[in-house]
N, C-alpha and C positions, 0 to 999 in steps of 0.2 A: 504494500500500500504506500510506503513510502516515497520508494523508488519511481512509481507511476506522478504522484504528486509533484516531483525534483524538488524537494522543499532548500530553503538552506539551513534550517536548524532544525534538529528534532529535541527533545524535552523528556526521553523515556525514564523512570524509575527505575529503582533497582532490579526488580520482579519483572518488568519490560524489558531492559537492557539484557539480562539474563536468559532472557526467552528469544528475543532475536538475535542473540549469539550463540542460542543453545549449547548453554552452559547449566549445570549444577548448581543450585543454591546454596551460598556458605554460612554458616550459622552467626560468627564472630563479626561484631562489626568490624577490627583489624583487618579481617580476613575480608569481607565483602568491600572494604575501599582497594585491597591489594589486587583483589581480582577482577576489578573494572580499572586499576591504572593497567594491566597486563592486557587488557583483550580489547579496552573502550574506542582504541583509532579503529575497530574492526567496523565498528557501526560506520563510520564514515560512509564506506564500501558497500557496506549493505545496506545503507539507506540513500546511496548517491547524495548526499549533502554535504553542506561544506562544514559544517558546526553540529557538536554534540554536546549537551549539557545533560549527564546523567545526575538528578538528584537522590542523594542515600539519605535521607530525614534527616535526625541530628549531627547527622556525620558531615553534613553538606553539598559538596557536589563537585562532581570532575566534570573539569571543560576540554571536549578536545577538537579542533578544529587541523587543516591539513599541515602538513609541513612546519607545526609549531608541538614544542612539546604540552606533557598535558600539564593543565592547571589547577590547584584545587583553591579550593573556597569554603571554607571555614563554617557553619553555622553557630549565630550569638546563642550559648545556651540561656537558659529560661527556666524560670520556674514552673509557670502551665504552658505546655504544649498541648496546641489544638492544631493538627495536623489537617483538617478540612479547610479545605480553600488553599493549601498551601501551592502546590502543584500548577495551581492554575494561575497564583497570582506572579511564578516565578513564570513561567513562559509568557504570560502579558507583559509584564517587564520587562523582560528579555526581547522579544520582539518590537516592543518603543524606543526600548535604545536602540535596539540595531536597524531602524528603522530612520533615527536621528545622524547617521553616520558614527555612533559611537567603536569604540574598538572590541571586539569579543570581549577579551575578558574584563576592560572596565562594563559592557551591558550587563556580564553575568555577575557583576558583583553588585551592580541594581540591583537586579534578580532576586540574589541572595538576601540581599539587603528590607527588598520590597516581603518576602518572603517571611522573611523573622519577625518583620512587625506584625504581620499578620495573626500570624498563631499564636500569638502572644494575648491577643486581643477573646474575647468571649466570641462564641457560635461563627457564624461565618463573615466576615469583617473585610474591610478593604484598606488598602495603603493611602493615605495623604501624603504632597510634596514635604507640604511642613516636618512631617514623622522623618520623609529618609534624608532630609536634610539635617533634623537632628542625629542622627543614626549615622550619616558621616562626618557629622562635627566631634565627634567622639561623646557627645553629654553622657551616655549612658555607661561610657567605658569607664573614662576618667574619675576614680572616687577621690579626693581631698583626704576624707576624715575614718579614722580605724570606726567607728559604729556603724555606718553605710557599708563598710568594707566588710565586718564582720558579718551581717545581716545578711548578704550576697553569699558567702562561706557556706554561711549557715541553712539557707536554701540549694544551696549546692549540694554540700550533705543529705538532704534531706530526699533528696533525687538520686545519692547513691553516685554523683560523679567524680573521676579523678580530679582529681585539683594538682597542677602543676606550677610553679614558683620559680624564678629566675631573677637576677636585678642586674642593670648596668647605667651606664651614665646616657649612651645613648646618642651622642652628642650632632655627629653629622651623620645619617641612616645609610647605610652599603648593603649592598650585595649580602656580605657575609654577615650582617644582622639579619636581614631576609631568612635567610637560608637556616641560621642559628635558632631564629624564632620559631620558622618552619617545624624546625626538626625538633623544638622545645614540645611544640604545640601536639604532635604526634606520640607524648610519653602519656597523653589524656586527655581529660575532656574538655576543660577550663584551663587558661594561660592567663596568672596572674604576671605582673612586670611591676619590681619594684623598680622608680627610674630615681638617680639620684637627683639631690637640691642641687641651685646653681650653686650656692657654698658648698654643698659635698663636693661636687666636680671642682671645683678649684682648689679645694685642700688635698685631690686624689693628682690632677693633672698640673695645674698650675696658675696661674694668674693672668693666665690670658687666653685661660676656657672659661665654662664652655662659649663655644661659636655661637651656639643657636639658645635660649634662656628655657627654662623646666616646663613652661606654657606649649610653645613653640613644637619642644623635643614630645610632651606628651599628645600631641594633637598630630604628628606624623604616625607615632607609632598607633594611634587610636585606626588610624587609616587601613589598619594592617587586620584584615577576616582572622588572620592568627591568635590575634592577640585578643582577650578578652577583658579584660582590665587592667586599669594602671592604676598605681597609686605613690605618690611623692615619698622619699625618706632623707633622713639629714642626718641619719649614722655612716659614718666610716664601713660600717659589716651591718645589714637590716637585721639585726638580732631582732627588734620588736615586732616586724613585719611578719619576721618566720612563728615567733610564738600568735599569732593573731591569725594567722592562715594556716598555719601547721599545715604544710603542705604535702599531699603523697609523693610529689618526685619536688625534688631541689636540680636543676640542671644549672649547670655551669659549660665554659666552653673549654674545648681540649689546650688553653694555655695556663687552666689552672691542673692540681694532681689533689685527690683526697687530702692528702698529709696538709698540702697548703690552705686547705679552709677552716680558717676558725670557726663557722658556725655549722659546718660538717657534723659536726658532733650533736648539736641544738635537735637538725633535726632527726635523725637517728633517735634520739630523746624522746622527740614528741612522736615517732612512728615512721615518718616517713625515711624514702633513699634517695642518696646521692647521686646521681647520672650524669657524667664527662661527657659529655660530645666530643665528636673528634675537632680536631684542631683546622681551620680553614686557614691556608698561608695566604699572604702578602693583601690579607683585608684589613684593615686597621682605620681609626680616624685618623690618627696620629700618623700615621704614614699618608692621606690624603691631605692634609696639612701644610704635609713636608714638601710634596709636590708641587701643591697650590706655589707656595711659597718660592718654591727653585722656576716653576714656571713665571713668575714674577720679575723674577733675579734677569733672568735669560733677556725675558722683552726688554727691560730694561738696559739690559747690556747693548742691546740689539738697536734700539731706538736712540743711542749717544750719535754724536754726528762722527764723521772720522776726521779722527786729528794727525793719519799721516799724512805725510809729504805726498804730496802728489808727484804721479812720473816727471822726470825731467827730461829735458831734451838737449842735447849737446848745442852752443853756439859757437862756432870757430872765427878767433880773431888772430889777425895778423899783426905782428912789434916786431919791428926792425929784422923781419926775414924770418922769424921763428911764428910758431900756431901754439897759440893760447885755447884753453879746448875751456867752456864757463857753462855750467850747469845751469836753467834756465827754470826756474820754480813760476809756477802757477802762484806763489804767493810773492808780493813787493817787497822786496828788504832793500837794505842802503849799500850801494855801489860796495863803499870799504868793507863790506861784511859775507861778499859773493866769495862761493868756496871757488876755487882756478886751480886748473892743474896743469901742468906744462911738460909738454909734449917733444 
């Protein structure tokens, strides 16, 4: 049916997606995201289109369209899910962005976006501009104060999700924060980010960070389907943040080792583990910094005017039967001060 349509996006669920790739139903949700990023470009093919958004309910959704790798999209967990309307409110969305010139994955992350607030809402409900404009202003991520933060916890528990915890300073967003977050966000259900104060960042980096100020840095990362909440801290080590979230996984990235975290232990304490990530080389702020700054250097070396001599050209004078040979500069000087060399 697809195929006859040439649609360019189809929209199937998991239990869909499954069936026109006839494939087996995997029980795990781990296991049912792993076995639509392994088989999902197959839909392309069999549905002749150019875009695929399979939605997995709380797990959210892989996008895959041709010649680009896949992309996932995070669902905002929630206290009450009401899964009716949800399906249909992501492929309305999805087809008004891509119908605006939007790019794949910024429509599907409307989609997503337009989605969450839905089911959030009682019986069968609709998205307002107003809502996913809040939704991508970060309002609902970003908590201030540990009582909002704890309440969120506390609902989260209550639902039986993992809760995972990370903190960093944050400061200019890369690739390998992407990816770090990415692969944070896959140890569970919820990605708390403790982001440091701008005074934490200056007493960790120095006195002429951070770049960007703790408003700024939390409102990129808000941007991020990964991330499910921020919240500010102004400790050297979020000792208070880890006892107020006692999180199931603490992840850190591969430039720290167990032995090196002082609060390693904390959460061990309160139940949870520790989890390294590996180590991603040459991503760093502090090395795009260093860049900025040598790319600087260079222009400006580059933009001086030139202060050599310019070519000369030989003038041949004749004294008294001999050739006087006199170097001829582009610039004016005084007779008595012309270099001569005699011939």
């Amino acid at each position: 049916a697809y195929q006859a349509l040439r649609v360019t996006a189809i929209k199937p669920n998991y239990a869909e997606a499954i069936k026109i790739l006839k494939l087996e139903p995997k029980e795990g949700q781990a296991e049912r995201v792993r076995q639509i990023e392994k088989h999902g470009h197959k839909l392309l093919d069999a549905a002749k289109a150019q875009i695929a958004a399979v939605t997995l309910d709380q797990d959210g959704s892989l996008i895959f369209q041709r010649g680009e790798p896949v992309y996932r999209i995070y669902a905002r967990p929630a206290e009450h899910n009401r899964v009716a309307g949800a399906g249909d409110t992501f492929i309305s969305a999805l087809a008004l962005a891509l119908s605006t010139g939007a790019q794949t994955t910024t429509a599907a992350e409307i989609a997503s976006a337009a989605a969450s607030i839905v089911v959030e809402k009682p019986g069968t409900s609709t998205c307002f501009i107003e809502e996913l404009k809040g939704y991508f202003t970060g309002e609902a991520k970003y908590i201030t104060d540990s009582f909002h933060m704890a309440a969120r916890v506390a609902a989260y528990r209550r639902q039986g999700k993992r809760i995972v915890f990370t903190n960093g300073c944050f400061d200019i967003l890369h690739s390998g924060h992407i990816q770090y977050l990415n692969q944070a966000k896959a140890q569970g259900q919820v990605l708390i980010v403790g982001i440091n104060s701008d005074s934490g960042v200056r007493r960790l980096k120095g006195p002429t960070r951070p770049i960007n100020t703790l408003e700024e840095r939390a409102q990129v990362l808000s941007a991020l389907s990964c991330v499910d909440h921020i919240i500010p801290f102004d400790e050297d080590i979020p000792f208070s943040l880890i006892r107020l979230i006692q999180p199931d996984v603490f992840v850190k990235g591969g430039d720290y080792t167990r032995d090196k975290l002082p609060e390693a232990a904390l959460v061990e304490e309160l139940g949870g583990k520790v989890h390294i990530l590996p180590y991603i080389e040459n991503h760093s702020t502090s090395g795009i910094i260093e860049r900025i700054q040598q790319t600087l250097v260079n222009d400006l070396v580059s933009d001086r005017p030139n202060k050599e001599p310019a070519e000369t050209s030989p003038i041949e004078k004749k004294t008294d039967g001999r050739t006087l040979k006199r170097n001829k500069s582009s610039r004016k000087q005084p007779v008595a001060k012309e270099p001569f060399s005699l011939e």
